[in-house]
C-alpha positions as a Markdown table, in Angstrom:
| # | Residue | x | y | z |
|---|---|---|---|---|
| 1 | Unk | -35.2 | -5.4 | 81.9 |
| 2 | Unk | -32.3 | -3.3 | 83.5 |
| 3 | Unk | -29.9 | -6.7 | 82.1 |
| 4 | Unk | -31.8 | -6.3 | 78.5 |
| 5 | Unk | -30.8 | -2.5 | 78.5 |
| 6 | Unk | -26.8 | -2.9 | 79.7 |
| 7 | Unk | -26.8 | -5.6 | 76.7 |
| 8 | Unk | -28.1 | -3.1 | 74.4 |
| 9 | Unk | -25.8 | -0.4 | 75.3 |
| 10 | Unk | -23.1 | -2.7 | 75.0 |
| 11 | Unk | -24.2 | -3.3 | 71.8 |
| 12 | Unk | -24.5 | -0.1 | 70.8 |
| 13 | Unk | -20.9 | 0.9 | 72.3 |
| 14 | Unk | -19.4 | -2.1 | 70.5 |
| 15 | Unk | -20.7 | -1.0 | 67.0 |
| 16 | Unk | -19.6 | 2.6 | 67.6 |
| 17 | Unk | -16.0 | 1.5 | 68.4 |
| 18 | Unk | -16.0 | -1.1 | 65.4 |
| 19 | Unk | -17.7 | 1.4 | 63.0 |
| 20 | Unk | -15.0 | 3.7 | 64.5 |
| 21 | Unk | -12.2 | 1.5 | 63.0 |
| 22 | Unk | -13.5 | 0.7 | 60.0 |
| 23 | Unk | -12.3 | 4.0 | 58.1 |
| 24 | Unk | -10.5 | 3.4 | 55.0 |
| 25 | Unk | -13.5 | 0.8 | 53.9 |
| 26 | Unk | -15.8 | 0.8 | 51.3 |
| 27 | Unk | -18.7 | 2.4 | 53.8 |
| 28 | Unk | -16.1 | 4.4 | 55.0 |
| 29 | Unk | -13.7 | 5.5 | 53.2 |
| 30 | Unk | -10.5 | 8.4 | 53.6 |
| 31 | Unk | -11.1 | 11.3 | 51.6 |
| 32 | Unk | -8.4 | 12.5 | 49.5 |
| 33 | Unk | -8.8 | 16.5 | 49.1 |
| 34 | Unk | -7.9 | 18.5 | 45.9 |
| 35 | Unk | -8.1 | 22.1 | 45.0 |
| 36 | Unk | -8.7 | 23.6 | 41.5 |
| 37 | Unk | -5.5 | 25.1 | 41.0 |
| 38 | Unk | -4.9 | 24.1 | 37.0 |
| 39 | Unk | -7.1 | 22.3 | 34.8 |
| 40 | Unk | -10.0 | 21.6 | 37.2 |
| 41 | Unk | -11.6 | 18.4 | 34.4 |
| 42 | Unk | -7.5 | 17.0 | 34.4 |
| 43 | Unk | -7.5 | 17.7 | 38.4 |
| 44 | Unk | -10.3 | 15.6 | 38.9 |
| 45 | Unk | -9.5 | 13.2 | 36.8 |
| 46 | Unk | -6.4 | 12.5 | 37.6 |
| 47 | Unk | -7.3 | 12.6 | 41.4 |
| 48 | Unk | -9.8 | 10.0 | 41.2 |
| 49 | Unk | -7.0 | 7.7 | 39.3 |
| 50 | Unk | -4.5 | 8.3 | 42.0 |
| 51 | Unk | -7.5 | 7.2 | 44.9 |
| 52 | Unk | -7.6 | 4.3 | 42.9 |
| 53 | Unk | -4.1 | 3.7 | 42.8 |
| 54 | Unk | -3.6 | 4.2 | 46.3 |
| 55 | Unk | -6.5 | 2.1 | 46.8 |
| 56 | Unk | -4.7 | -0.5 | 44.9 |
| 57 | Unk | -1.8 | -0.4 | 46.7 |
| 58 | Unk | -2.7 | 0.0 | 50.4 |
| 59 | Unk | -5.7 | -1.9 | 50.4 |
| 60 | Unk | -7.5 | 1.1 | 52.3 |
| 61 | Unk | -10.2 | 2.4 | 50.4 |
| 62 | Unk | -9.4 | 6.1 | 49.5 |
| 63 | Unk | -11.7 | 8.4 | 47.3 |
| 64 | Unk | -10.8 | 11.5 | 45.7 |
| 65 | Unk | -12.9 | 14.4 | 46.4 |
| 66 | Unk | -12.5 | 17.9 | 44.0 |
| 67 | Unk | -13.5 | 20.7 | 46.1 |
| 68 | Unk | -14.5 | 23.7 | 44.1 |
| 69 | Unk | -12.8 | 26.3 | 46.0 |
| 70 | Unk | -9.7 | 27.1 | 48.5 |
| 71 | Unk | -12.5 | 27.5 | 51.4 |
| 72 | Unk | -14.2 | 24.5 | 51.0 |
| 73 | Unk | -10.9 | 22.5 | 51.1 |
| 74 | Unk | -9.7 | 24.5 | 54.2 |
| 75 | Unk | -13.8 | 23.2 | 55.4 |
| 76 | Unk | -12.8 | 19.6 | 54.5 |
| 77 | Unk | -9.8 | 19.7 | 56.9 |
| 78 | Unk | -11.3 | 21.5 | 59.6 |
| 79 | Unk | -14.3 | 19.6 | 60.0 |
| 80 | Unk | -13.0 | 15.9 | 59.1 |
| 81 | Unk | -12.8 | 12.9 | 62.2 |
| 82 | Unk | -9.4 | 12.2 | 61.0 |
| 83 | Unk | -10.1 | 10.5 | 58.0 |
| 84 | Unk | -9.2 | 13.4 | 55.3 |
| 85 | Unk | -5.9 | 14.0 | 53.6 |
| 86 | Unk | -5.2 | 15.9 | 50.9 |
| 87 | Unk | -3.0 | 17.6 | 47.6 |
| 88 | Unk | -3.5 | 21.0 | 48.9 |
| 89 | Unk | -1.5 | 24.3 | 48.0 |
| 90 | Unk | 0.7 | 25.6 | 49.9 |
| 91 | Unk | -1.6 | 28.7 | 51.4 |
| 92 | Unk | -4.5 | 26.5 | 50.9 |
| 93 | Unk | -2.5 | 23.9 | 53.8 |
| 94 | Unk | -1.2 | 27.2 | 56.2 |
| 95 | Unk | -5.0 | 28.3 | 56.2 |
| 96 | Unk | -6.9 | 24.9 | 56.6 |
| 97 | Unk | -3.7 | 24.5 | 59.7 |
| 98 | Unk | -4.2 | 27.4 | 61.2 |
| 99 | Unk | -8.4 | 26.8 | 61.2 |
| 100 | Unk | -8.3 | 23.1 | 62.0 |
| 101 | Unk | -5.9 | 24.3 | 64.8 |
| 102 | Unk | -8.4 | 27.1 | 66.6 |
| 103 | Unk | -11.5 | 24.0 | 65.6 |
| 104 | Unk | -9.9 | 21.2 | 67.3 |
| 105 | Unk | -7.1 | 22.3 | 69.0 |
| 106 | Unk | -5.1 | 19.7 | 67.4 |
| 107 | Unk | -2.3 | 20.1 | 64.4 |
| 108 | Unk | -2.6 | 18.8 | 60.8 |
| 109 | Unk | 0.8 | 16.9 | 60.0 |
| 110 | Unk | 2.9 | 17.7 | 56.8 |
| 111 | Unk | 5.0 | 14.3 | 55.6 |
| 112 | Unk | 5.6 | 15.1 | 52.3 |
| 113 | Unk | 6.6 | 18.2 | 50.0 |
| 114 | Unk | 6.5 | 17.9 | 46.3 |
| 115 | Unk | 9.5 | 18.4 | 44.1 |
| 116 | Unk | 9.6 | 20.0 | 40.5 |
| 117 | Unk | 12.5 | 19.3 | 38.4 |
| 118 | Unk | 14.5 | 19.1 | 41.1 |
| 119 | Unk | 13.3 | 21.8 | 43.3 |
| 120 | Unk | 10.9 | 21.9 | 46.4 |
| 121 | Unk | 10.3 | 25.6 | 46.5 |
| 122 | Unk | 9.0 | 27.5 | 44.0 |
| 123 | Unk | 8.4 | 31.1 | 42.9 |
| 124 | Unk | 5.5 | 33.4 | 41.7 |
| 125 | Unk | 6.0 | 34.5 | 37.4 |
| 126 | Unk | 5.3 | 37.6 | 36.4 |
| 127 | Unk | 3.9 | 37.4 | 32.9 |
| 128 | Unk | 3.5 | 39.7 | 30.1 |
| 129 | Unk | 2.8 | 39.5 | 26.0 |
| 130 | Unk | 6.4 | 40.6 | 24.4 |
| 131 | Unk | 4.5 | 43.0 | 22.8 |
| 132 | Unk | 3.5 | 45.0 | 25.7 |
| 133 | Unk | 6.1 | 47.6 | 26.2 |
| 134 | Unk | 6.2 | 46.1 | 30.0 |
| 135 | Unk | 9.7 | 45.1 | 31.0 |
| 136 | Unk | 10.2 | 46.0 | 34.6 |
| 137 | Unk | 8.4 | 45.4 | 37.6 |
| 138 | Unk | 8.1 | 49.2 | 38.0 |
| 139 | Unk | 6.1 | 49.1 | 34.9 |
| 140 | Unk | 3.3 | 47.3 | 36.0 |
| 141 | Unk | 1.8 | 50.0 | 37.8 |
| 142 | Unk | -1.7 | 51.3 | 36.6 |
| 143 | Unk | -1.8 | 47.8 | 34.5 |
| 144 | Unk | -4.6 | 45.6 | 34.9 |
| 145 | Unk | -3.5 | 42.5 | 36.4 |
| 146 | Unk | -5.0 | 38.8 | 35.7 |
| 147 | Unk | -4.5 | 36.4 | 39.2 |
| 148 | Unk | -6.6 | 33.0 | 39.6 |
| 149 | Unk | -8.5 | 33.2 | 42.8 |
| 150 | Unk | -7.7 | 35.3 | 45.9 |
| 151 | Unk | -6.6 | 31.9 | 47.7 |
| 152 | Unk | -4.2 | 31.2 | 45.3 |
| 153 | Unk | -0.3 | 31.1 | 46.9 |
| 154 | Unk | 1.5 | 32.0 | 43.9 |
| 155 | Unk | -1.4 | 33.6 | 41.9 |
| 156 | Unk | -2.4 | 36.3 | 44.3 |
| 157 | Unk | -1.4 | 36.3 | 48.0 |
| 158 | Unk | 2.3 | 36.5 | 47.3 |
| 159 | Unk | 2.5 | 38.8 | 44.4 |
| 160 | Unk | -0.6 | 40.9 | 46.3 |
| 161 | Unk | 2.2 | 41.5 | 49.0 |
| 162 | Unk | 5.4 | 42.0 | 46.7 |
| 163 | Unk | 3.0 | 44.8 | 44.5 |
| 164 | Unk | 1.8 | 46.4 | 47.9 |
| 165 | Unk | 5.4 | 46.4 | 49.0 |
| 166 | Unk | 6.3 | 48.2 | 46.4 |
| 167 | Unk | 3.4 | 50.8 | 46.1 |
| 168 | Unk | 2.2 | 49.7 | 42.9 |
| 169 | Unk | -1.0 | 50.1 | 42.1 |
| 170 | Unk | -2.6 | 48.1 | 39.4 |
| 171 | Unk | -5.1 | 49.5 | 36.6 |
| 172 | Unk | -8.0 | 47.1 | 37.5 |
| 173 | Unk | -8.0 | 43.1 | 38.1 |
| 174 | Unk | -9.6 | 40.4 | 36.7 |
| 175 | Unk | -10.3 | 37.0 | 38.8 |
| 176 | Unk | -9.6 | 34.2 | 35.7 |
| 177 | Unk | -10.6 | 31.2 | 37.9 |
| 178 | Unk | -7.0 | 28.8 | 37.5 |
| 179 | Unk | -3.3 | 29.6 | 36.6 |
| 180 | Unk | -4.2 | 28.1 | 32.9 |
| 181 | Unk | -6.7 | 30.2 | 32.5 |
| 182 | Unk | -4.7 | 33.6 | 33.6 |
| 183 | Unk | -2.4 | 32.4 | 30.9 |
| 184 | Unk | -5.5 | 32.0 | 28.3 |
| 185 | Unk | -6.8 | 35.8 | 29.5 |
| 186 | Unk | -2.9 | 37.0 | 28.7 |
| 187 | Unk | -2.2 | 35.6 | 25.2 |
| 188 | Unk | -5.9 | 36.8 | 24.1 |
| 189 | Unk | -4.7 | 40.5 | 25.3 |
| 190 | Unk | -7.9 | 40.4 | 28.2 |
| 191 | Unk | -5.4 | 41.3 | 30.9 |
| 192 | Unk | -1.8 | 43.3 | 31.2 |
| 193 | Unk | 0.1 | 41.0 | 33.2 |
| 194 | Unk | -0.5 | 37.9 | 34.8 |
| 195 | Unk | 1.0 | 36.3 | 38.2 |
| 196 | Unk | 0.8 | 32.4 | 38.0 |
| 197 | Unk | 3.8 | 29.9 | 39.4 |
| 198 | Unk | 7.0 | 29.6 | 38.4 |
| 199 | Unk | 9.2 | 26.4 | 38.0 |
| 200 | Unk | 12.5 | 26.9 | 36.1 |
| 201 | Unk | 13.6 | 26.2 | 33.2 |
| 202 | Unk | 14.8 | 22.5 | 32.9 |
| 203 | Unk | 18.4 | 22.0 | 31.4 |
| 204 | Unk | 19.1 | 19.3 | 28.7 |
| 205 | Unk | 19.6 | 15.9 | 29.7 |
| 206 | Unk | 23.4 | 16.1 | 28.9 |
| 207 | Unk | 23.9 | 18.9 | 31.4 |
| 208 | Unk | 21.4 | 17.7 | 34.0 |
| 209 | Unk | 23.6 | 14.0 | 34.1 |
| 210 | Unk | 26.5 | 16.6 | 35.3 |
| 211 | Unk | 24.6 | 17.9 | 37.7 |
| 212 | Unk | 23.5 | 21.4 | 36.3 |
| 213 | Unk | 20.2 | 22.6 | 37.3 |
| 214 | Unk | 19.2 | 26.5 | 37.1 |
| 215 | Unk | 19.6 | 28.7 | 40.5 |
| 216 | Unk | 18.1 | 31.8 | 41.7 |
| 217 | Unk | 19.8 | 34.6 | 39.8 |
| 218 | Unk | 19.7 | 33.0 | 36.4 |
| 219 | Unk | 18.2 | 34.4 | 33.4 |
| 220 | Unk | 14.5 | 33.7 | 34.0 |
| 221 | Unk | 14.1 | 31.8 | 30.5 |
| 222 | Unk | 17.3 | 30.0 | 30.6 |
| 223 | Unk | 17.7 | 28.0 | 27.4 |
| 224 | Unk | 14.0 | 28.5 | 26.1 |
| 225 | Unk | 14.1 | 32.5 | 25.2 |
| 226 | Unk | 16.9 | 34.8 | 24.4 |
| 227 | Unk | 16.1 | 38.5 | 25.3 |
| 228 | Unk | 18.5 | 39.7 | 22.6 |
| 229 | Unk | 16.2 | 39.2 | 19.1 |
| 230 | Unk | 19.3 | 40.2 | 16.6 |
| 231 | Unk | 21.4 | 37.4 | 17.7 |
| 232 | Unk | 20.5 | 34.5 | 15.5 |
| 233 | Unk | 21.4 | 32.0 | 18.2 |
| 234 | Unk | 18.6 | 33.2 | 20.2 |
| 235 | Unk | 15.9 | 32.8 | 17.4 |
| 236 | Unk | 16.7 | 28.8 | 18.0 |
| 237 | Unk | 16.4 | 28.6 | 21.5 |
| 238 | Unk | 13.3 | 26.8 | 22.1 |
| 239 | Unk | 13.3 | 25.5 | 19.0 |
| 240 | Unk | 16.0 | 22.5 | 19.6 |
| 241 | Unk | 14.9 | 18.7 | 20.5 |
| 242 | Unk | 16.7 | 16.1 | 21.4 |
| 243 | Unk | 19.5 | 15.7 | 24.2 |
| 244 | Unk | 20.7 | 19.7 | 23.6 |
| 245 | Unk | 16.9 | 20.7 | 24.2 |
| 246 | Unk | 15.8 | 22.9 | 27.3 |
| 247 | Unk | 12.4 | 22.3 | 28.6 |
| 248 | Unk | 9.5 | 25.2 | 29.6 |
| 249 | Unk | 8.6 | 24.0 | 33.2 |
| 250 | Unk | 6.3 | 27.1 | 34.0 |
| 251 | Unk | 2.1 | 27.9 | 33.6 |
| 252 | Unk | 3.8 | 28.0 | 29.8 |
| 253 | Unk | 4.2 | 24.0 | 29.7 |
| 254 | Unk | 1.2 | 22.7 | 29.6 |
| 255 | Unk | -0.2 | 24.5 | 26.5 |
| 256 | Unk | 3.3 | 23.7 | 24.4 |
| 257 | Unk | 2.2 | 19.9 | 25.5 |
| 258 | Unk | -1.0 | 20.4 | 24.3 |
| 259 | Unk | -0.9 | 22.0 | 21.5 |
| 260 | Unk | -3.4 | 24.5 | 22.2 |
| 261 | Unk | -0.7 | 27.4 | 22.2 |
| 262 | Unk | 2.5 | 26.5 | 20.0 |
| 263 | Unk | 3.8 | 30.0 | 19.8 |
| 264 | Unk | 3.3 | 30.8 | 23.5 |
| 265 | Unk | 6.5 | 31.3 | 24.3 |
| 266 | Unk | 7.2 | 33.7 | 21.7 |
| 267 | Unk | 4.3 | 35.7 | 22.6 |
| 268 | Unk | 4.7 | 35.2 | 26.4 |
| 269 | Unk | 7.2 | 36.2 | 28.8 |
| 270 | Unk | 8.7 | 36.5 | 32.4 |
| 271 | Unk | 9.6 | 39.8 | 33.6 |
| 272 | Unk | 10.1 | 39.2 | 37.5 |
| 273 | Unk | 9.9 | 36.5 | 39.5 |
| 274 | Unk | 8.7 | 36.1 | 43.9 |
| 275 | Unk | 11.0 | 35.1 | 47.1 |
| 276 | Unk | 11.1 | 31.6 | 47.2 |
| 277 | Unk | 7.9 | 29.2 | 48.2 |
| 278 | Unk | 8.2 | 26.0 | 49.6 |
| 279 | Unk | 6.7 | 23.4 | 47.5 |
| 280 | Unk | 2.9 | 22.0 | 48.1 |
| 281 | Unk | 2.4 | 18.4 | 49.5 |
| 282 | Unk | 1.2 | 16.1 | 51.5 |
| 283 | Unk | -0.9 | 16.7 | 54.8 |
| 284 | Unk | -2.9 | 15.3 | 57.2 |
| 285 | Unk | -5.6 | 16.0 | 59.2 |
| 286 | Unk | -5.7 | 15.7 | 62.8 |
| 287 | Unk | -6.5 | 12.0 | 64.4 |
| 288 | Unk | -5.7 | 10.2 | 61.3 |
| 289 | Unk | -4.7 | 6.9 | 61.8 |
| 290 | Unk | -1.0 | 6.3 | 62.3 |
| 291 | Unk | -0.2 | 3.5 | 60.8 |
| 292 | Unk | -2.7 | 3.9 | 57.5 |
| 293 | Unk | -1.0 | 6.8 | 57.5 |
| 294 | Unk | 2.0 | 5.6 | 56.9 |
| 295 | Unk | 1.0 | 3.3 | 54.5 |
| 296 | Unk | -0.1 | 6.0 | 52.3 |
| 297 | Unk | 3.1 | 8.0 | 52.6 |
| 298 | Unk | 4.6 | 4.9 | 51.7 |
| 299 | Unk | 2.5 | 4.3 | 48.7 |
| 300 | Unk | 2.8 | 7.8 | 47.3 |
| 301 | Unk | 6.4 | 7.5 | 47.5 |
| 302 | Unk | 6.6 | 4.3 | 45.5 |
| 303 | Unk | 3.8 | 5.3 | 43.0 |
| 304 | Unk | 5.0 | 8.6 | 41.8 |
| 305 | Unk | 8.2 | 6.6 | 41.5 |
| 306 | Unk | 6.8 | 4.5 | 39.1 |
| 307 | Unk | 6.3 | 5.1 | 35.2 |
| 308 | Unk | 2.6 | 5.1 | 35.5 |
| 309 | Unk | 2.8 | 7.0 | 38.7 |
| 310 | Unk | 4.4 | 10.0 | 37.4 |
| 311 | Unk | 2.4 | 10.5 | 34.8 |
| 312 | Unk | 0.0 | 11.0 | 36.4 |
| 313 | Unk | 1.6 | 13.2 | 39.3 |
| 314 | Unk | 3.9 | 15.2 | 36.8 |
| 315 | Unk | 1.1 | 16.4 | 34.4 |
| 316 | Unk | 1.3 | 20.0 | 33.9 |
| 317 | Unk | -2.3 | 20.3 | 33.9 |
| 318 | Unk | -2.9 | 18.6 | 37.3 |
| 319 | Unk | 0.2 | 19.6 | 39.8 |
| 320 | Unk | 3.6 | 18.7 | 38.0 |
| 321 | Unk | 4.8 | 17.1 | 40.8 |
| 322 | Unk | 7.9 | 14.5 | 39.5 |
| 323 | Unk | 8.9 | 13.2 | 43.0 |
| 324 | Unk | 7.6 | 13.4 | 46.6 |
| 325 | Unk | 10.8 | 14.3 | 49.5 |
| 326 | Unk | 10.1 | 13.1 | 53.6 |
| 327 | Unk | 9.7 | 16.6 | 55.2 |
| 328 | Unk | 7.8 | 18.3 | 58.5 |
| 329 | Unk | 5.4 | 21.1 | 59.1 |
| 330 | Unk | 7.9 | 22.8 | 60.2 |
| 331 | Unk | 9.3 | 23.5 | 56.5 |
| 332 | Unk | 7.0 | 26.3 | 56.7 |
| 333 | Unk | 8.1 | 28.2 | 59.4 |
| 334 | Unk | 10.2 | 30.7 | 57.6 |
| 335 | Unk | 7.3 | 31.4 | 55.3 |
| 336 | Unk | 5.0 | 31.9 | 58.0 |
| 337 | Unk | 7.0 | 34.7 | 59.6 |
| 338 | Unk | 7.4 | 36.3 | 56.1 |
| 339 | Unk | 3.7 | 36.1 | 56.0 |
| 340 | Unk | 2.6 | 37.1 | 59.2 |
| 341 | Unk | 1.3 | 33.8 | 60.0 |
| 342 | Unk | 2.0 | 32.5 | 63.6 |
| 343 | Unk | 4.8 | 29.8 | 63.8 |
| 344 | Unk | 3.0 | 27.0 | 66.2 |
| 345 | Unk | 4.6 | 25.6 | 69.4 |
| 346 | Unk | 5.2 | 21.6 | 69.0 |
């Protein structure tokens, strides 16, 4: 009896371990997290083609999962056995780090940061119709203000501090749900002023093969909008194609792609723009396995590098990511202490 009893807890011990190790399979598989920053249908969708990529690629079975809020995400992270990464926002990843941190005591790891057209920060837009009579950031005080979801980075914590900061008080607020749909809420005159993010504008092709990009300090529509309507040059801007053409790279782009609002650059504009964010990314929960790990960083790299990879990646309506750059955690730091978040000890 007692040898029939060691066998079975052997047994059982054995499949434990072996069950264990068989994350990444088919009755196991990682979980690839995503939050509903844009277009939540074109977020899913596209995640779940990227899980299969990645499945493709690394032979590890990878599943995308759409979470329907910042919270559950930061849940996802805090509660996983090390067998969840994710796409997640940049306050989305600082909050799911700090609570995975104070669940398990261990730290999520940060391998890769997105880059935009160049850049791996980015910067909160402060939108307004044309129309409005709103031109400074002074002037937004007693407007009512459009933001996506409390969670949000560059939709509402930032620009939550910078109006507080200043003692502005808004008129009344209006929770839209995503960054598109803040844009939507604008243009149909629901809401004064909107805060959504804010990549530059992207120069022509003929000045981006000598190396000129836009820099902090730049007019804020560089190329796509000219503040001064009497000059006739500036009633083109926006209007050119070809190799002289500049590109909208802001919460603007994706409905100029679509089609859905051709004229939204004429009736939409950027008063102000945020300090600098570091890009979203990449991370890790705790535990994860080291070397599937890095077969995944290695796979994202060489996907979004390819044609079909970036599509995908660079859509607008998903998270307009054109290129993935090695980075650490620590990339944060400086962020963290603007934030009042604690800088961890490593």
């Amino acid at each position: 009896m007692r040898r029939f009893l060691v066998l079975t807890l052997i047994a059982v011990m054995a499949f434990s371990v072996i069950s264990f190790a068989q994350a990444g399979t088919k009755s196991n598989p990682y979980r690839l997290i995503l939050v509903p920053s844009t277009d939540v249908a074109v977020v899913a969708s596209t995640g779940d083609a990227i899980a299969e990529a990645l499945t493709r690629i690394t032979g590890l079975e990878i599943q995308a999962f759409m979470t329907p809020d910042i919270p559950a995400a930061i849940s996802e992270y805090s509660s996983a056995e090390g067998d969840v990464f994710g796409f997640l926002s940049t306050a989305a990843y600082l909050d799911a780090f700090v609570e995975t941190l104070a669940v398990t005591g261990k730290q999520c790891d940060f391998p890769l940061i997105s880059v935009r057209n160049g850049y791996i920060g980015y910067w909160t837009g402060y939108y307004v119709r044309r129309d409005s009579g709103i031109n400074t950031f002074a002037d937004l005080d007693g407007k009512v203000w459009g933001y996506p979801y409390p969670g949000s980075t560059s939709g509402y914590k930032v620009p939550a501090a910078e109006l507080a900061n200043a003692g502005i008080t808004v008129g009344g607020t209006v929770e839209t749900g995503s960054h598109n749909a803040s844009l939507v809420a604008l243009y149909n005159g629901d809401v004064d002023f909107i805060t959504a993010f804010f990549s530059p504008p992207q120069a022509p092709i003929v000045l981006r093969q000598m190396g000129f990009q836009w820099e902090p300090g730049d007019d804020l529509e560089l190329g796509i909008w000219n503040s001064t309507p009497a000059d006739t040059w500036g009633e083109t801007v926006g209007r050119i194609t070809g190799d002289l053409a500049w590109y909208v790279k802001d919460v603007r782009e994706a409905f100029l792609l679509d089609g859905t609002y051709p004229d939204v650059v004429e009736k939409i504009g950027i008063i102000s723009l945020s300090s600098v964010i570091p890009n979203d990314g990449v991370s890790f929960v705790p535990d994860f396995p080291a070397a599937d790990k890095a077969t995944i960083v290695a796979a994202i790299k060489s996907f979004i590098a390819t044609p079909a990879g970036n599509a995908l990646f660079s859509n607008p309506s998903f998270y307009a990511w054109d290129n993935v750059q090695d980075t650490t955690d620590a990339i944060y730091d400086v962020y963290r202490q603007a934030k009042g978040y604690a800088v961890p000890e490593r």
